[in-house]
Residue frames as qw, qx, qy, qz and C-alpha x, y, z in Angstrom:
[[0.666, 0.188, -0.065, -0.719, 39.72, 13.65, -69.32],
 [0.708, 0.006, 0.610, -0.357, 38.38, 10.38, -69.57],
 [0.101, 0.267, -0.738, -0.611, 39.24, 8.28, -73.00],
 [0.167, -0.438, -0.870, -0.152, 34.85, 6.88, -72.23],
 [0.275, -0.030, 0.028, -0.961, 31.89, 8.23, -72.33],
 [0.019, 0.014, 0.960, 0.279, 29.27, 6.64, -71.03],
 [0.346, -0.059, -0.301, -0.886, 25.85, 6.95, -72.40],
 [0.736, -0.280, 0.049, -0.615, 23.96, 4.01, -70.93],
 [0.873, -0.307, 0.340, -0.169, 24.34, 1.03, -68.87],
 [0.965, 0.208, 0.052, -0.149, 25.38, -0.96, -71.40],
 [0.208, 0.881, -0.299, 0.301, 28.46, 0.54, -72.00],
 [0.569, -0.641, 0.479, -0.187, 29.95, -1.17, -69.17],
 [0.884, -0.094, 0.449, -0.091, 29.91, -4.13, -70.59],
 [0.552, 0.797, 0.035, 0.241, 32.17, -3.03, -73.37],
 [0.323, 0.743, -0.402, 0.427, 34.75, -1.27, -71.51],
 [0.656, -0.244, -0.536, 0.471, 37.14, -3.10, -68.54],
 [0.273, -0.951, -0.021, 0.144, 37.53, -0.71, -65.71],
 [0.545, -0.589, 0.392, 0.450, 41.16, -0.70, -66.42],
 [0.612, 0.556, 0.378, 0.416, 40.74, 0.02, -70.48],
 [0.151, -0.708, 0.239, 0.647, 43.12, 2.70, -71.68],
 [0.804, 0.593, 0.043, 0.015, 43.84, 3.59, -75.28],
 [0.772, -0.193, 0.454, 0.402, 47.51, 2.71, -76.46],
 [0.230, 0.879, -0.261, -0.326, 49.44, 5.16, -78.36],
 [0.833, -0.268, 0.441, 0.198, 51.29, 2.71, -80.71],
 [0.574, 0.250, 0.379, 0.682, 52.51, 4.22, -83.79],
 [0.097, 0.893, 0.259, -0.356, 53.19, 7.86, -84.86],
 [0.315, -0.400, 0.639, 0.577, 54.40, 10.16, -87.47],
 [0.375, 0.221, 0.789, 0.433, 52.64, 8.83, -90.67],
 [0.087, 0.052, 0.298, 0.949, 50.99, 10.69, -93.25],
 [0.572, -0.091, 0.126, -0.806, 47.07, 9.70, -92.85],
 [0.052, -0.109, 0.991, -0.052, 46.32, 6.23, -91.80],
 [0.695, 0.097, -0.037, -0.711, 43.35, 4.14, -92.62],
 [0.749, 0.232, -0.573, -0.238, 42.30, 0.27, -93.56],
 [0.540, -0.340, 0.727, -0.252, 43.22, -1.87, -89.85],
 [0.940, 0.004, -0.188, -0.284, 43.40, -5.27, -90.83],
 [0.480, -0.511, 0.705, -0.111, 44.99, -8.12, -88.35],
 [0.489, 0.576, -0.635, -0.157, 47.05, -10.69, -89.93],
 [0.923, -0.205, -0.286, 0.158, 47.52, -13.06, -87.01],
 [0.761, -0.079, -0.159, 0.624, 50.80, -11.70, -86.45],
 [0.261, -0.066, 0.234, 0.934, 50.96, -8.04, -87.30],
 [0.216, 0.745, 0.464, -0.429, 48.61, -4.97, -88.37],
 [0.249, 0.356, 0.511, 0.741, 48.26, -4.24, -92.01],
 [0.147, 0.795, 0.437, -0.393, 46.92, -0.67, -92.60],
 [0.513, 0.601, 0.255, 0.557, 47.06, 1.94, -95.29],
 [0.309, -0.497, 0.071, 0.808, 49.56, 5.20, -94.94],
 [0.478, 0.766, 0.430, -0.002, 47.50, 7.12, -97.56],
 [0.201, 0.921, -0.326, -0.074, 49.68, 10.53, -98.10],
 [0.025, -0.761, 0.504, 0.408, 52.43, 8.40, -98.46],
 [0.532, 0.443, -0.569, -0.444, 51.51, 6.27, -100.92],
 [0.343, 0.173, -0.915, 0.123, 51.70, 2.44, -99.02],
 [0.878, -0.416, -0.179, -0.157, 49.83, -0.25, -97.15],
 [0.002, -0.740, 0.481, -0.471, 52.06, -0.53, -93.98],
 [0.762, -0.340, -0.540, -0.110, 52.67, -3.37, -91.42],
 [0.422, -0.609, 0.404, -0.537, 52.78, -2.96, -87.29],
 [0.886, -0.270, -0.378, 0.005, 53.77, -5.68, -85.31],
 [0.387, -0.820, 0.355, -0.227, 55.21, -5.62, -82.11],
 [0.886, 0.295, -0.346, -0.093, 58.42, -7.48, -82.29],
 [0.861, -0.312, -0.303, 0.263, 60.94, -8.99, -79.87],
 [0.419, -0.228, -0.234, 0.847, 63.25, -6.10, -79.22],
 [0.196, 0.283, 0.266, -0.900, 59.87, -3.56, -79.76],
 [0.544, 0.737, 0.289, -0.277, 57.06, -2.12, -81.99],
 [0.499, 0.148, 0.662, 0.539, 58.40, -2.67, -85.75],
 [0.538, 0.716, 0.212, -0.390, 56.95, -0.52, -88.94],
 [0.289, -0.148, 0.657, 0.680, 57.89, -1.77, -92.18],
 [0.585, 0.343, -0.203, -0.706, 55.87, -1.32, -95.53],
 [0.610, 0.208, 0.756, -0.117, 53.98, -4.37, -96.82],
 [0.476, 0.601, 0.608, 0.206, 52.98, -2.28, -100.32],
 [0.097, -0.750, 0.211, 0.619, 54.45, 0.57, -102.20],
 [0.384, -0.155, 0.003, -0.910, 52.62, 2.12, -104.25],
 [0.164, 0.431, 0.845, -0.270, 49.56, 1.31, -103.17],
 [0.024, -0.504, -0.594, -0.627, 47.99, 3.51, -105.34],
 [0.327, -0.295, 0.265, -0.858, 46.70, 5.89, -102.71],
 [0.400, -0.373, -0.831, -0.099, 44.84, 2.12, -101.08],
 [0.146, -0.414, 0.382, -0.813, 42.38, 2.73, -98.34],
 [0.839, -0.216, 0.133, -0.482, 39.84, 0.25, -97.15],
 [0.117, 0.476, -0.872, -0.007, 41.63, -3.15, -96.51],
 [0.741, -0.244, 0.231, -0.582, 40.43, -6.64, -96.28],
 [0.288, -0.099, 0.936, 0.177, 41.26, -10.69, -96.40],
 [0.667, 0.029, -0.479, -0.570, 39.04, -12.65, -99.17],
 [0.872, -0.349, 0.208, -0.274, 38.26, -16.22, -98.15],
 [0.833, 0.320, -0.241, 0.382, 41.92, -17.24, -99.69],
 [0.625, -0.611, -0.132, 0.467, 43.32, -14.71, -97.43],
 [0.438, 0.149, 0.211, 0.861, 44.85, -12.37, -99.99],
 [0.069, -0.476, -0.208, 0.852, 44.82, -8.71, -99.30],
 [0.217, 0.818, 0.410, 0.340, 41.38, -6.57, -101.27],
 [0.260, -0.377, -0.085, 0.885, 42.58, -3.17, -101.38],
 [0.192, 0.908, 0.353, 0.116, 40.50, -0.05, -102.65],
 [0.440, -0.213, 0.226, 0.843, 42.77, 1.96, -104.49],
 [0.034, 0.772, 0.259, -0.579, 41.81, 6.08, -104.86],
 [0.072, 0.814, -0.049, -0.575, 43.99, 6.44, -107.32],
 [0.066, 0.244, -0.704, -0.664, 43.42, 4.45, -109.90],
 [0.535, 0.120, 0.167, -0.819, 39.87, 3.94, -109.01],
 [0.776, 0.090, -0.520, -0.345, 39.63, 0.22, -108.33],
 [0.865, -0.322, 0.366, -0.122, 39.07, -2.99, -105.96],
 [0.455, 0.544, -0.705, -0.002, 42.45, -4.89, -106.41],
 [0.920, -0.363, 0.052, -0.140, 43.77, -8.28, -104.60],
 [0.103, -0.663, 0.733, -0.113, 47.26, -8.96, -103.81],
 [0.901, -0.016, -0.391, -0.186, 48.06, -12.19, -104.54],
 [0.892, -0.429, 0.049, 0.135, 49.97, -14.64, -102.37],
 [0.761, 0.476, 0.171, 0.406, 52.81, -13.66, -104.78],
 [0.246, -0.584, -0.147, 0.759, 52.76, -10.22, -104.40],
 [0.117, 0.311, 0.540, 0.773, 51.02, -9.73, -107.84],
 [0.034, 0.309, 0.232, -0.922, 48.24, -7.33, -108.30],
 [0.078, 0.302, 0.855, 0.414, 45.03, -8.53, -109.62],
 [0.143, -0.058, -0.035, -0.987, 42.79, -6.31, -110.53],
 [0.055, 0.228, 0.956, 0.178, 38.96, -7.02, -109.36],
 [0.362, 0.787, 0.499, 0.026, 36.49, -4.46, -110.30],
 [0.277, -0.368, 0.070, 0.885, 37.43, -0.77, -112.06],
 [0.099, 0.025, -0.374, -0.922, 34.79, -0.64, -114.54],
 [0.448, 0.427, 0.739, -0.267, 30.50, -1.02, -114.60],
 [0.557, 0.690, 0.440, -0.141, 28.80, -1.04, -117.78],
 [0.614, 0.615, 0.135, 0.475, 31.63, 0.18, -119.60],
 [0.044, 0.846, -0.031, 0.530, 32.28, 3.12, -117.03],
 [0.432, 0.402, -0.576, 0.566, 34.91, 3.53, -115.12],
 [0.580, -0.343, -0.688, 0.270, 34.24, 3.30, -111.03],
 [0.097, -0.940, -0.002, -0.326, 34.49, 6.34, -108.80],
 [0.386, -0.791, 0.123, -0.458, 35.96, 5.77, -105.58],
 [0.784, -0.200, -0.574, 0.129, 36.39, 2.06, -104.10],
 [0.270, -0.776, 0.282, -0.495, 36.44, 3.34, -100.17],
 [0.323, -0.433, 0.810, -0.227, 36.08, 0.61, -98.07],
 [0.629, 0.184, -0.670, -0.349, 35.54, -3.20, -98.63],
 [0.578, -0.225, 0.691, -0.370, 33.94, -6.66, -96.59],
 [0.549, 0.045, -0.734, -0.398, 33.21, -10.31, -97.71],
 [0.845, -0.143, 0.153, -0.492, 30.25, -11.82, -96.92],
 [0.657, -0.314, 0.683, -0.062, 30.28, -15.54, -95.52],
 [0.823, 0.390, 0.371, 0.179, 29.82, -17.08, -99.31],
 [0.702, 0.018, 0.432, 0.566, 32.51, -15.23, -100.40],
 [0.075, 0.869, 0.432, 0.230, 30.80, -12.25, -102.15],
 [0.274, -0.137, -0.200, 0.931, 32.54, -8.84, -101.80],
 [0.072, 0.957, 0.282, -0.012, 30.73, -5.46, -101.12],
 [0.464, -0.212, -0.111, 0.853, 32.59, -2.05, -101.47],
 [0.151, 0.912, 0.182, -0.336, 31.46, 1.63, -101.21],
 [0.375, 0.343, 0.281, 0.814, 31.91, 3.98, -104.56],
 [0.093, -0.838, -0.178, 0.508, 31.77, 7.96, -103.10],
 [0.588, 0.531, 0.089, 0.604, 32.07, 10.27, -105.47],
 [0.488, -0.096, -0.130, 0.858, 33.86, 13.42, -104.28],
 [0.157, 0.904, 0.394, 0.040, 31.64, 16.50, -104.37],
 [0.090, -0.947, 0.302, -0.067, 35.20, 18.16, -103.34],
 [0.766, 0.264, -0.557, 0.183, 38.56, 16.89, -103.61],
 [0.658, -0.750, -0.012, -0.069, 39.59, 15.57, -99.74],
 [0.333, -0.872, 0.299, 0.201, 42.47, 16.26, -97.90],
 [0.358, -0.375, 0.731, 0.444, 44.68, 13.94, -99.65],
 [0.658, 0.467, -0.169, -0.566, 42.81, 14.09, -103.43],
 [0.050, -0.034, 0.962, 0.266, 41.79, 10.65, -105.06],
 [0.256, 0.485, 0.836, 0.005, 39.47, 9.16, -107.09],
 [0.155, 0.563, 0.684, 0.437, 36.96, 10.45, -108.64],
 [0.081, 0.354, 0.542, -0.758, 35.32, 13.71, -107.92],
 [0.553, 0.668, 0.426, -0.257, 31.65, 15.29, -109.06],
 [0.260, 0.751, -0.138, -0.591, 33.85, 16.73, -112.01],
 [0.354, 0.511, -0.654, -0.431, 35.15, 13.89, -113.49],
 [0.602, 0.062, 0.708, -0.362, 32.90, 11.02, -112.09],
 [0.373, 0.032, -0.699, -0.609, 31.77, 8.75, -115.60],
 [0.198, -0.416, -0.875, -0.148, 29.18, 7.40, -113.35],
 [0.204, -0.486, -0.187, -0.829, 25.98, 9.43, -112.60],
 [0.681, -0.606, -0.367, -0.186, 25.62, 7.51, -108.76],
 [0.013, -0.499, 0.743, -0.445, 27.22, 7.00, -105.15],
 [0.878, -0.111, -0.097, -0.455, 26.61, 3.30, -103.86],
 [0.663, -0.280, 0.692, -0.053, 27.37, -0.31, -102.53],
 [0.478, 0.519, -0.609, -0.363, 28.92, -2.56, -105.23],
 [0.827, -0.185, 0.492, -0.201, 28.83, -6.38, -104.77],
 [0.420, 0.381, -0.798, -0.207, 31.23, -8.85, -106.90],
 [0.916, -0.026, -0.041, -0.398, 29.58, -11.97, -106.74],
 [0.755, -0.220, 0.565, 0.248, 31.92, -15.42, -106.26],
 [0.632, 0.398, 0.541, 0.387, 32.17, -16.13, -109.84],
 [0.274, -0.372, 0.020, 0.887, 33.12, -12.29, -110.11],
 [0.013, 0.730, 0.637, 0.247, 29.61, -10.90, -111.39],
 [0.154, -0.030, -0.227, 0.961, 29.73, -6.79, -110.56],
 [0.208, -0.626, -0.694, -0.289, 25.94, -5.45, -109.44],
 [0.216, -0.455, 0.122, -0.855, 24.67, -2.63, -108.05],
 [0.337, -0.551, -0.732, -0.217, 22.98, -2.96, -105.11],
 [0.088, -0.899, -0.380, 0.200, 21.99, 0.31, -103.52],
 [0.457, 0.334, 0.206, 0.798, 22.96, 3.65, -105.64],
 [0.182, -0.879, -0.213, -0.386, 21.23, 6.65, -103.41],
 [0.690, -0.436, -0.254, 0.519, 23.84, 7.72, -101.21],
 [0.146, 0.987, -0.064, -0.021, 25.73, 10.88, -100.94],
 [0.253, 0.682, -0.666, 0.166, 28.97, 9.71, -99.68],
 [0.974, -0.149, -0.172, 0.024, 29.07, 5.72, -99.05],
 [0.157, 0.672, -0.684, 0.237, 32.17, 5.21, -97.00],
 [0.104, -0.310, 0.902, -0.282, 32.61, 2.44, -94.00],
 [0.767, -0.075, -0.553, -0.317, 30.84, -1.23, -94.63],
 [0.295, -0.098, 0.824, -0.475, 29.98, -3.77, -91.46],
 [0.597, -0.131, -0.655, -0.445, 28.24, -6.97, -91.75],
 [0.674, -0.458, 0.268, -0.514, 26.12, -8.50, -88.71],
 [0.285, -0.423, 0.860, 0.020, 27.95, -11.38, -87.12],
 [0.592, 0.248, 0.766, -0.015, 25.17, -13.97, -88.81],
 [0.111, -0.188, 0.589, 0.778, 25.63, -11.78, -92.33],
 [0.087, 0.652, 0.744, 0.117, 21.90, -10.64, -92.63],
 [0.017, -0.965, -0.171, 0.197, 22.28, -7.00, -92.00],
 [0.588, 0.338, 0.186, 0.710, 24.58, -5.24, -94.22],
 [0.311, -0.789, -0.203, 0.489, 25.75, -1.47, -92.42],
 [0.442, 0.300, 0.114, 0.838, 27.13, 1.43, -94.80],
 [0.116, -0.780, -0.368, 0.493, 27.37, 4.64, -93.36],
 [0.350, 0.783, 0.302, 0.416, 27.26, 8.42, -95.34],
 [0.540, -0.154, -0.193, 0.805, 29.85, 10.80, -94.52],
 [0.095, 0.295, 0.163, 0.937, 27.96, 13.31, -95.73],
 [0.635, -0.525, -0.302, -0.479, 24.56, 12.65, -94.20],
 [0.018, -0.514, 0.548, -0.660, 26.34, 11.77, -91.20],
 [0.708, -0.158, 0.533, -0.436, 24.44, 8.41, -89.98],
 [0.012, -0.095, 0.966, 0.241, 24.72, 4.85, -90.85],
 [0.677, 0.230, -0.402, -0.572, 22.20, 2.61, -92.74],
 [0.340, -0.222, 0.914, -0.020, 21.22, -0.62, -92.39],
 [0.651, 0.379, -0.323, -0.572, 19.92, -3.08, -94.92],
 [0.710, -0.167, 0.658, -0.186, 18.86, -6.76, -94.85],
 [0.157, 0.363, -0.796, -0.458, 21.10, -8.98, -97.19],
 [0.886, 0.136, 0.047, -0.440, 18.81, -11.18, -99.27],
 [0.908, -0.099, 0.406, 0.016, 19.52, -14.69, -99.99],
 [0.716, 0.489, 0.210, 0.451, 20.92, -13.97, -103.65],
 [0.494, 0.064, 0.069, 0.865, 23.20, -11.29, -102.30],
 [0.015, 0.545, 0.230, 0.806, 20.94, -7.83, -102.73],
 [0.119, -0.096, -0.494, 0.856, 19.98, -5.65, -100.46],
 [0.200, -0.511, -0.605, -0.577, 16.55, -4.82, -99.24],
 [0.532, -0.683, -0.501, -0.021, 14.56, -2.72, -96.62],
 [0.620, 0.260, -0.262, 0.692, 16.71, 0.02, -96.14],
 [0.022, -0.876, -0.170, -0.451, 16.75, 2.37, -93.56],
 [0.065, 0.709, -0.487, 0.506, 18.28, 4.88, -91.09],
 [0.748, -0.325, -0.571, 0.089, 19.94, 2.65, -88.08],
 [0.494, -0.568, -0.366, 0.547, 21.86, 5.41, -86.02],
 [0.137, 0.955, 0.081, 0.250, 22.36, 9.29, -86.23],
 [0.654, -0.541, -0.219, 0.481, 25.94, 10.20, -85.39],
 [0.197, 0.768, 0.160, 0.588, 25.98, 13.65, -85.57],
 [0.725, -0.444, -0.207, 0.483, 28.35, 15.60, -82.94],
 [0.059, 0.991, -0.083, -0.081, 30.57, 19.15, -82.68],
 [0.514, -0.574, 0.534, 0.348, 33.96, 17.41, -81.96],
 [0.337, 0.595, -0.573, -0.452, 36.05, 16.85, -85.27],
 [0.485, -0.013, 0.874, -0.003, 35.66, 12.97, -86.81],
 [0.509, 0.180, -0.405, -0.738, 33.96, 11.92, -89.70],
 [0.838, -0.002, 0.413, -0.358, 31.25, 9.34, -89.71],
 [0.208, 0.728, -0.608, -0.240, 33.63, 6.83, -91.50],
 [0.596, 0.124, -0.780, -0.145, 34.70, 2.84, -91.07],
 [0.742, -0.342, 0.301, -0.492, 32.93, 0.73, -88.49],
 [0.479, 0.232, -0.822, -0.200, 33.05, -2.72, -87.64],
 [0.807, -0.360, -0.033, -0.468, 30.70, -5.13, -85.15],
 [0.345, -0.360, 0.706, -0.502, 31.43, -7.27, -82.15],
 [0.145, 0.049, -0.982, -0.114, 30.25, -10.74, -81.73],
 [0.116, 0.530, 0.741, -0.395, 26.77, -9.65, -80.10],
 [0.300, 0.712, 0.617, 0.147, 26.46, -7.04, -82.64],
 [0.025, 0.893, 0.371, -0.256, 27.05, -4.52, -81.85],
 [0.476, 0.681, 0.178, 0.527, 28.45, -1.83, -84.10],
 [0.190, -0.875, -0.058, 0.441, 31.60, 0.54, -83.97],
 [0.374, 0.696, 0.372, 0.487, 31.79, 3.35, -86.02],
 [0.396, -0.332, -0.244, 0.821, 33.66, 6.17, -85.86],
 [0.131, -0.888, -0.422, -0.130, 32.35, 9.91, -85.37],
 [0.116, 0.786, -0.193, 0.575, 32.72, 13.11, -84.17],
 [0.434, -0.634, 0.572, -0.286, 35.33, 12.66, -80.81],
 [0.138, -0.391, 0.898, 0.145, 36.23, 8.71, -81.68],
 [0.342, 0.000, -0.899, -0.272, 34.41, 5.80, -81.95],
 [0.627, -0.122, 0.335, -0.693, 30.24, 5.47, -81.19],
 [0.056, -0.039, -0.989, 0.132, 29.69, 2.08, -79.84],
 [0.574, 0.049, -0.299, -0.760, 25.90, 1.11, -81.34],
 [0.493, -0.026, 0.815, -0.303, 23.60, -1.71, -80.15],
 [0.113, 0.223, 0.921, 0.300, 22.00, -4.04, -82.57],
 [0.010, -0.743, -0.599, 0.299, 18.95, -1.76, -81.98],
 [0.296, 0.759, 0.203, 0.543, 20.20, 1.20, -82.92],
 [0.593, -0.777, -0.204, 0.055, 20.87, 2.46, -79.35],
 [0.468, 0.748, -0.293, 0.368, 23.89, 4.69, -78.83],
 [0.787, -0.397, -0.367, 0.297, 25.91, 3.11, -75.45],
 [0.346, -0.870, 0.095, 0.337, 28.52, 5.63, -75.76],
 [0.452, 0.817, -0.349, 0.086, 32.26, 6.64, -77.35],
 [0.680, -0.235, 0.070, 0.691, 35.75, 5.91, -76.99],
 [0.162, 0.962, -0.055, -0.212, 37.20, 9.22, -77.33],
 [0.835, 0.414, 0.166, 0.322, 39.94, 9.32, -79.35],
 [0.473, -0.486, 0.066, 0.732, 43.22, 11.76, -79.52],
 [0.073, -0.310, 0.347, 0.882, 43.12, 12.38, -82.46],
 [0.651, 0.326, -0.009, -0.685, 40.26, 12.07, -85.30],
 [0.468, -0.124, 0.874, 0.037, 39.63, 8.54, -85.78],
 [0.643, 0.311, -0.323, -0.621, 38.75, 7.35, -89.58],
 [0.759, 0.064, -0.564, -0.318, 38.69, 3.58, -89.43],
 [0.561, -0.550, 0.561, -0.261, 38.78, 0.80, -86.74],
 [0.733, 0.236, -0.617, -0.163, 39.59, -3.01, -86.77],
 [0.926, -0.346, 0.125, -0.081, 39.82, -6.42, -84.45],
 [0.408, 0.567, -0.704, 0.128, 43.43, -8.00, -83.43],
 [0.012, -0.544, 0.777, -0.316, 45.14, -9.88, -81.61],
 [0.396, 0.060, -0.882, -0.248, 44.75, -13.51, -80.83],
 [0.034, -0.385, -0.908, 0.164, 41.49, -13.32, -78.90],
 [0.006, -0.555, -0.509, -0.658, 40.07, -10.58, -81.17],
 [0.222, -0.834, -0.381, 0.331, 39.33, -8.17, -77.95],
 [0.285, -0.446, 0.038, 0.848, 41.67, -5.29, -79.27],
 [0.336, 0.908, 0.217, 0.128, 39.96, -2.43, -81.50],
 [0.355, -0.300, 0.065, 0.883, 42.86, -0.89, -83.03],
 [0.041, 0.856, 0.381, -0.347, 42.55, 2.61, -84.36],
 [0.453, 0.253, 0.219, 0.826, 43.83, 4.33, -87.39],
 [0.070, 0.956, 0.284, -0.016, 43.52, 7.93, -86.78],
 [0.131, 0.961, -0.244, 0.009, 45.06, 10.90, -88.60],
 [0.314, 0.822, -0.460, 0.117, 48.71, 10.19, -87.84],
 [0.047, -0.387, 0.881, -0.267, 49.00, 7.63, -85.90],
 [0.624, -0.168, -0.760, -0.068, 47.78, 3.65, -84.94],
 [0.314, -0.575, 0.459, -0.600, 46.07, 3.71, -81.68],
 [0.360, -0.094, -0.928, 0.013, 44.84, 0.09, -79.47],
 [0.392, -0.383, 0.374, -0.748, 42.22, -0.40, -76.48],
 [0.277, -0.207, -0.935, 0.081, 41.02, -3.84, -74.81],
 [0.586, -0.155, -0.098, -0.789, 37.77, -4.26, -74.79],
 [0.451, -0.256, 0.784, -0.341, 35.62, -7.15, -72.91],
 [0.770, 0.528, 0.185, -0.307, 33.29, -8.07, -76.00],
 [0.420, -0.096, 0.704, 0.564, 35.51, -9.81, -78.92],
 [0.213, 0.550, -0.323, -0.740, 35.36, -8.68, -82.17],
 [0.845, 0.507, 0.167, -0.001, 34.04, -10.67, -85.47],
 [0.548, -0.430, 0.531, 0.482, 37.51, -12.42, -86.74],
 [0.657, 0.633, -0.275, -0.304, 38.34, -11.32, -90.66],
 [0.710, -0.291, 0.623, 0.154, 39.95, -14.80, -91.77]]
């Protein structure tokens, strides 16, 4: 079976004829968080407890641990210092690894009440973080955070920490907020709903809020996947994984087509040193594929 599916023209332009996906790490408990280092792939190893690092090294493929505990981390990102944001499940906060290897803490409470979720995290070009807070209607396979029984807040939404570390709602109607993507010129601000199964899109005002929201794709499907972390290409376009792997979205809204995936695919990210590879955290293992479109570089 084919590891593409394509859905329209465009699609071509996206996948070499000679793209394959790259089985490059197996074994682990439930992977999640891609983020390229320059050198190496930081990701999170949720069931067992650690932010992990891949890197293919002179006498093979390496896997050592970068973070332990991690607090059950799952969404990963660089700030504009470079130090690792992690969204940690299970103590139900946005932390930052320092250069050190300390652990600053940088949101966990609003108005006095404790956070739900912290899923996944992005920083905008001024520096600004966003991160999704799901609450749990059910605890999930590997149980963190918050769920509807012991949630102290009464929403599910995008958070925003300002530079000067200000904490603000800005959108609180979700069911389950989970994977964030910003548009390469950081005017369109993507969060999709695991539960509602389709992604959002919302235009980032000057002062940071969000405004004009509405539905940008439906990716609703039979094959197993959840509608989960995405991330966007230098022309825009948007992938985001789904039922069978990862649905490659035009700036339009237009669905081109999939990478199918082996296994169920919960988060993606850009590597290597001309940002064409989309690795793949899914279920148990790290997957790769070269693509012809570079990725938006997290620096």
């Amino acid at each position: 079976m084919s590891s593409f599916e394509r859905r329209t023209p465009g699609f071509d332009r996206i996948t070499p004829t000679d793209a394959h996906i790259e089985h490059l790490a197996t074994g682990l408990g439930f992977t999640e968080g891609p983020l390229w280092t320059g050198d190496s792939l930081l990701f999170t190893d949720i069931h067992r407890d650690r932010i992990a690092r891949w890197r293919q090294g002179p006498e093979g493929p390496e896997l050592t641990t970068f973070r332990w505990p991690s607090n059950l981390a799952n969404g990963l990102t660089f700030d504009r210092e470079r130090r690792v944001l992690a969204c940690e499940g299970a103590t139900r906060r946005l932390t930052r690894t320092e250069l050190d290897g300390s652990v600053v803490i940088v949101a966990d409470t609003y108005q006095g009440q404790r956070i739900n979720s912290p899923n996944d995290v992005i920083v905008a070009q001024d520096g600004a973080i966003y991160f999704s807070d799901p609450v749990w209607a059910k605890p999930p396979a590997n149980p963190s955070g918050a769920s509807s029984a012991d949630a102290d807040l009464s929403f599910a939404g995008v958070f925003r920490v300002a530079p000067e570390g200000t904490l603000t709602v800005v959108v609180d109607d979700f069911e389950e907020p989970n994977g964030l993507a910003l548009s390469p010129d950081g005017t369109v601000l993507y969060v999709d709903d695991t539960h509602r199964r389709h992604v959002r899109a919302f235009d980032v005002n000057p002062d940071g809020s969000l405004a004009n929201g509405r539905v940008f794709a439906d990716l609703r499907g039979e094959e197993p996947g959840p509608t989960d972390g995405m991330k966007v290409d230098v022309e825009g376009n948007l992938y985001c994984t789904g039922p069978g792997g990862i649905w490659v979205i035009s700036p339009r809204g237009e669905i081109l087509g999939r990478i199918l995936t082996p296994e169920p695919a919960a988060n993606v990210g850009w590597g290597d040193a001309d940002w064409r590879s989309l690795y793949i955290t899914a279920s148990t293992s790290i997957y790769r594929v070269r693509l012809s479109i570079p990725g938006v570089a997290v620096t």
